[in-house]
C-alpha positions in Angstrom: -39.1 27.0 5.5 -37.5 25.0 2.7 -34.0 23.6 2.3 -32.0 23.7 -0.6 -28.7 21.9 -1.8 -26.9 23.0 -5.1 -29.3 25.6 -5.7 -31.9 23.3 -5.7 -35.3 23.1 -3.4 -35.9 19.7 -1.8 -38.9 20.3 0.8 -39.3 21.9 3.7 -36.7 21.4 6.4 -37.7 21.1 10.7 -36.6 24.1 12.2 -35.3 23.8 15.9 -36.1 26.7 18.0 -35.5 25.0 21.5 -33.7 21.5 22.0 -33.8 19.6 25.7 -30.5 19.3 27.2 -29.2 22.7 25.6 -28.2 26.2 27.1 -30.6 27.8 24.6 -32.2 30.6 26.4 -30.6 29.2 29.7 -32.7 26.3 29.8 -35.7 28.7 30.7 -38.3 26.3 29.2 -37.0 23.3 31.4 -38.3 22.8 34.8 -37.2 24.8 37.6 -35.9 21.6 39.3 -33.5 20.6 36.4 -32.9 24.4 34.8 -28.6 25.3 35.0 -27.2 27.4 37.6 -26.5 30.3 34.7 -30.8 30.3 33.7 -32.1 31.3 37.5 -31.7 35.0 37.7 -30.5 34.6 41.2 -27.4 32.9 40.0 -24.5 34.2 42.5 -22.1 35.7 39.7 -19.0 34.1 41.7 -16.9 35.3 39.2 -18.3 38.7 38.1 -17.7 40.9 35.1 -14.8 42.9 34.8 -11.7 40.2 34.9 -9.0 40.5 32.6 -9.0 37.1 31.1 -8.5 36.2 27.3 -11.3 36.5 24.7 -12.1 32.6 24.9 -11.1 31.9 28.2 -12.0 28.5 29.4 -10.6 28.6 33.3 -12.9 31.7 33.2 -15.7 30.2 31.9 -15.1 27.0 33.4 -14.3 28.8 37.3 -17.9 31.0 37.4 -19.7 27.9 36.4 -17.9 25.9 39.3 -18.6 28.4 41.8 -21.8 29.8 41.2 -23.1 25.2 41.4 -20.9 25.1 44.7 -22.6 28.2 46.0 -26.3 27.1 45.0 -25.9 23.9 46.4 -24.5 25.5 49.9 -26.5 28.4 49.8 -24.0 30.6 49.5 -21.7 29.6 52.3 -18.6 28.8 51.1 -14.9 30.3 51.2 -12.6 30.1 48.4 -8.6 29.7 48.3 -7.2 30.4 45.4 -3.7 29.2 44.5 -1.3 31.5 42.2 -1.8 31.3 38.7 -3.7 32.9 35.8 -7.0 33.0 37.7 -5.8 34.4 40.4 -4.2 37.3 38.3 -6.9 38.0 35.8 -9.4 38.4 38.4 -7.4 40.6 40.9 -5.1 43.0 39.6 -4.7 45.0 42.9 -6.7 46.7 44.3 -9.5 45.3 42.1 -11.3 41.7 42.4 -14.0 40.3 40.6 -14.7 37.6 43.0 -18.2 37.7 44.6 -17.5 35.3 47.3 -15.0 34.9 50.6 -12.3 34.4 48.9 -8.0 34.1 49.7 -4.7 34.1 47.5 -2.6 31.5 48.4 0.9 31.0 47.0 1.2 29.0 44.1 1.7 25.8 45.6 -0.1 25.7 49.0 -3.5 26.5 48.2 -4.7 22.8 49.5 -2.8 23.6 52.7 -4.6 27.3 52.7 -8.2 25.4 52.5 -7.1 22.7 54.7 -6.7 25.4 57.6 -9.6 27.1 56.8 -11.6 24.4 57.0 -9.7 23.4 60.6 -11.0 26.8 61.8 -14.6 26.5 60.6 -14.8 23.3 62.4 -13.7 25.2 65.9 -15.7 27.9 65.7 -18.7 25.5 65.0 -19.5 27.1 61.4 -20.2 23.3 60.0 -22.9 25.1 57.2 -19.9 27.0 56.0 -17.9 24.4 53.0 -14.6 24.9 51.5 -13.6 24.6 48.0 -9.8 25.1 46.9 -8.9 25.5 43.2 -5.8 26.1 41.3 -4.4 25.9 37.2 -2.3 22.9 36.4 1.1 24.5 37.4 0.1 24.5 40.9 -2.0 21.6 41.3 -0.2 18.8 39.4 3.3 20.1 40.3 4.4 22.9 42.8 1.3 21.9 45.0 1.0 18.9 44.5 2.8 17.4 47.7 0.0 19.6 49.5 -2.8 18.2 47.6 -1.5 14.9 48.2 -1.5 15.4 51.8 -5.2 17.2 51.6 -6.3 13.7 50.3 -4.4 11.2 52.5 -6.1 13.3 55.3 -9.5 13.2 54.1 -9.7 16.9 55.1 -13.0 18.1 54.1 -11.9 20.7 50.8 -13.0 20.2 47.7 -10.4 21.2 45.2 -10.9 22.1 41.7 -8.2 22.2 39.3 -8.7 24.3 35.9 -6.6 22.7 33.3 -5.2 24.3 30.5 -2.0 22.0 30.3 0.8 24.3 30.7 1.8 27.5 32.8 0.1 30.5 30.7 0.3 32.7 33.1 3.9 33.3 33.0 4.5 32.8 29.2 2.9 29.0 28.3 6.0 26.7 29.9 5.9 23.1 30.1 3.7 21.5 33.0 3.4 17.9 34.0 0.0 17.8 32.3 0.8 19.5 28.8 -0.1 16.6 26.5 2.8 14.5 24.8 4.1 16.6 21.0 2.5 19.6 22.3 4.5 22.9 21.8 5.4 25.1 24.4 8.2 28.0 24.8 9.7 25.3 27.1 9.2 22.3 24.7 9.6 24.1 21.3 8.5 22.4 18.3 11.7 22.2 16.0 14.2 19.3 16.1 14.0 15.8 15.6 11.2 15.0 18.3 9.5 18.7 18.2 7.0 19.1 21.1 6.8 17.6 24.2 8.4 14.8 25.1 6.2 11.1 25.2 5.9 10.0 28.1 6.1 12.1 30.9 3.3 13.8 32.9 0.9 12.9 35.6 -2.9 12.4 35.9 -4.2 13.6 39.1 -7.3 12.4 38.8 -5.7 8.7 39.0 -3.5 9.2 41.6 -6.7 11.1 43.7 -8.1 7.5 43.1 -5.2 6.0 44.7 -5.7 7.7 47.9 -9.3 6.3 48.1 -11.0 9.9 49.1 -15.3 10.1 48.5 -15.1 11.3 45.5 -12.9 12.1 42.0 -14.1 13.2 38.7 -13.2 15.2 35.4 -14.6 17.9 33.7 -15.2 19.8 30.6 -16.5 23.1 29.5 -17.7 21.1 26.4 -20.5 20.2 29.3 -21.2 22.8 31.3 -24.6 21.1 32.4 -21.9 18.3 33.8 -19.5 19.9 35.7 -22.3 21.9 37.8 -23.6 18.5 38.4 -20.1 17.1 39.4 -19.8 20.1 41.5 -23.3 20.2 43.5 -22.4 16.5 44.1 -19.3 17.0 45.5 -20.4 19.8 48.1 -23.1 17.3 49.3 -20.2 15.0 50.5 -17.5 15.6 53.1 -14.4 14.7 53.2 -11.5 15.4 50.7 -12.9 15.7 46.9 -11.2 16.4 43.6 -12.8 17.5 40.4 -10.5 18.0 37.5 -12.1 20.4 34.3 -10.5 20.8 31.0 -10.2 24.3 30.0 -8.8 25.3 26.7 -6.3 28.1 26.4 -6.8 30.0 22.9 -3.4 31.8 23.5 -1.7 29.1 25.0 -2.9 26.3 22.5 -2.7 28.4 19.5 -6.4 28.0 18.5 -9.3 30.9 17.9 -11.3 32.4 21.4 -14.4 31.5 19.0 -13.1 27.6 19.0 -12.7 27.1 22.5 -15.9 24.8 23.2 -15.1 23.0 19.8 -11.7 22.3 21.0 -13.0 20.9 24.3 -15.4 18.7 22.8 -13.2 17.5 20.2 -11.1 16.7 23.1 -13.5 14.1 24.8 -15.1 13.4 21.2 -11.7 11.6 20.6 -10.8 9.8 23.7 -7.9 12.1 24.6 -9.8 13.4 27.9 -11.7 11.2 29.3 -14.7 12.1 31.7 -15.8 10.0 34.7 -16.3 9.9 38.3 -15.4 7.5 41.0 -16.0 7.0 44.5 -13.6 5.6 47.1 -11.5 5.0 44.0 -13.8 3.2 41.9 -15.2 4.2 38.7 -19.1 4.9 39.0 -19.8 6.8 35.7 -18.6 8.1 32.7 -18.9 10.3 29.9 -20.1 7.7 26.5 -18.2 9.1 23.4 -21.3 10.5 20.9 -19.7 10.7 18.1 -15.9 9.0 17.7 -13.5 11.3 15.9 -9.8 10.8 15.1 -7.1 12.4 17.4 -5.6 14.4 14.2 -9.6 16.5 14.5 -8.4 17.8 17.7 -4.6 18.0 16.9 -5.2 20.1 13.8 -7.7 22.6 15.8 -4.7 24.1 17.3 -1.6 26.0 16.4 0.3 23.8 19.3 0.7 20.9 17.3 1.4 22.5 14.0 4.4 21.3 13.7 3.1 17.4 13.7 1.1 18.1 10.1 2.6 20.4 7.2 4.4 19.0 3.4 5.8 15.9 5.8 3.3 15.1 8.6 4.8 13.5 11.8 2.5 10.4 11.2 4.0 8.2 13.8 3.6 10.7 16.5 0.4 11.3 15.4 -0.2 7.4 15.9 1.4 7.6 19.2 -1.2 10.0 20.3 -4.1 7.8 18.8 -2.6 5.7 20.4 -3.1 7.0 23.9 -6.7 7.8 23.2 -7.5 4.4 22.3 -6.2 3.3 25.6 -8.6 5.7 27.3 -11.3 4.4 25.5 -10.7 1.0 26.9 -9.4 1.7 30.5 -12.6 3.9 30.8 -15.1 2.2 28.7 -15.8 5.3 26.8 -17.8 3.5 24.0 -21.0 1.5 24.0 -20.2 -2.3 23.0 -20.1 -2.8 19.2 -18.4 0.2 18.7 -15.2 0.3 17.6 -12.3 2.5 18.7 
């Protein structure tokens, strides 16, 4: 095969049918040992066909990968509690679930709490092969749950929670949450006035604060790397104790960006600094994500219809240096950059 630029031929070009480290053709040509969950036929299908979720859904996506690693790496023994949310409603619109796995709808904010008692009751009855994995959207893990999360952790209780975030409450019409990032625009934090978007400086990270309580094990997400958060995942269910794994999840509704885009938009997001990846034990940072290839905050800004309002005749450049801003500071605090390279 040749290539051509402007028309013109300039020698044959490498074609790449297969590439190590990729999900083309499920990683069938790999080894069995380091094939994804998704290639073996056997996969569980914890989150099955027939949901309700938006073309480009990335708590879908990023949910069926999450359980179908937790349920290869326990053999299939695991119960689920599910807090309220949009995961919870797409995938069980009485009398209808697409859930292939025990599985139990909490309230929105007591989901930790849920898991907490199920795994009390496992531990009576002797059922120790039997693991328990909560997981929950932003809304009702980083603030109407998070006093019981926060109580999951200082008791070490042996759940591992999952929160999908896609940094706002979709569900019931895209409302601010305390992890919808700083200018972005919601129905709650509209973007008109003189500081359109949401307010700088407010919010939580979870992740840090999981940290703080010093449980086994903490790390973020992406479905930009699905091959990653099944590791993180199979890793977690081969500890005990209380673990926390946080996954980025774009919304394409939510965020204003295309259901094609939704793996772009995550990658942009790490791409840039603006979600870090890592993982720590006991509250120590033991790995992390290197940025590949740096790209300015504006790349992911302008990828979605959410921060519109920041770009335009006039763009908002010192917001948009505020946000750089917080990047860079991820880039240090995390070491998301090999030495020489500049942030």
């Amino acid at each position: 095969m040749e290539a051509a630029t402007n028309g013109q031929t300039v020698g044959p070009a490498r074609v790449r049918f297969y590439q190590t480290g990729t999900f083309t053709v499920g990683n069938r040509l790999l080894d069995v040992s380091v094939q994804s969950v998704q290639s073996d036929p056997r996969r569980n299908n914890s989150l099955n066909s027939g949901h309700r979720a938006c073309q480009g859904c990335g708590e879908a996506l990023g949910a069926r990968y999450a359980l179908d690693a937790a349920m290869r790496a326990t053999k299939n023994r695991i119960v689920v509690a599910n807090a309220t949310g949009c995961l919870e409603v797409f995938s069980t619109p009485y009398p209808e679930s697409s859930w292939r796995v025990p599985w139990l709808h909490s309230l929105f904010g007591n989901a930790p709490a849920v898991a907490t008692g199920i795994a009390a009751a496992l531990k009576v009855k002797g059922k120790d092969d039997v693991r328990v994995v909560a997981q929950g959207g932003d809304g009702g893990t980083v603030d109407i749950g998070f006093g019981c999360l926060s109580g999951m952790f200082e008791r070490n209780d042996d759940v591992l929670y999952i929160c999908y975030d896609n940094e706002a409450y979709m569900n019931t019409g895209v409302q601010r949450s305390s992890a919808t990032p700083a200018g972005a625009k919601t129905n709650t934090t509209p973007g008109v006035g003189e500081e359109p978007g949401n307010v700088f400086g407010q919010g939580k990270s979870v992740p840090l604060i999981a940290m703080a309580h010093g449980i086994p094990y903490v790390a973020t997400a992406s479905v930009a790397d699905l091959r990653d958060l099944e590791y993180k995942v199979q890793k977690a269910m081969g500890l005990h104790g209380a673990r926390y794994i946080h996954v980025h999840v774009p919304c394409p509704l939510g965020w204003g960006s295309a259901p094609s885009d939704t793996i772009r938009v995550a990658r942009l997001a790490i791409e840039s600094g603006l979600f870090p990846v890592f993982e720590a034990e006991w509250g120590e940072v033991t790995g992390r994500r290197r940025i590949r290839d740096l790209v300015p905050a504006q790349a992911y800004l302008e990828a979605q219809g959410r921060f519109r309002h920041l770009f335009g005749k006039h763009p908002d450049t010192r917001r948009i240096a505020w946000i750089q801003d917080i990047a860079n500071r991820n880039i240090r605090r995390f070491g998301l950059l090999d030495e020489g390279v500049q942030s």
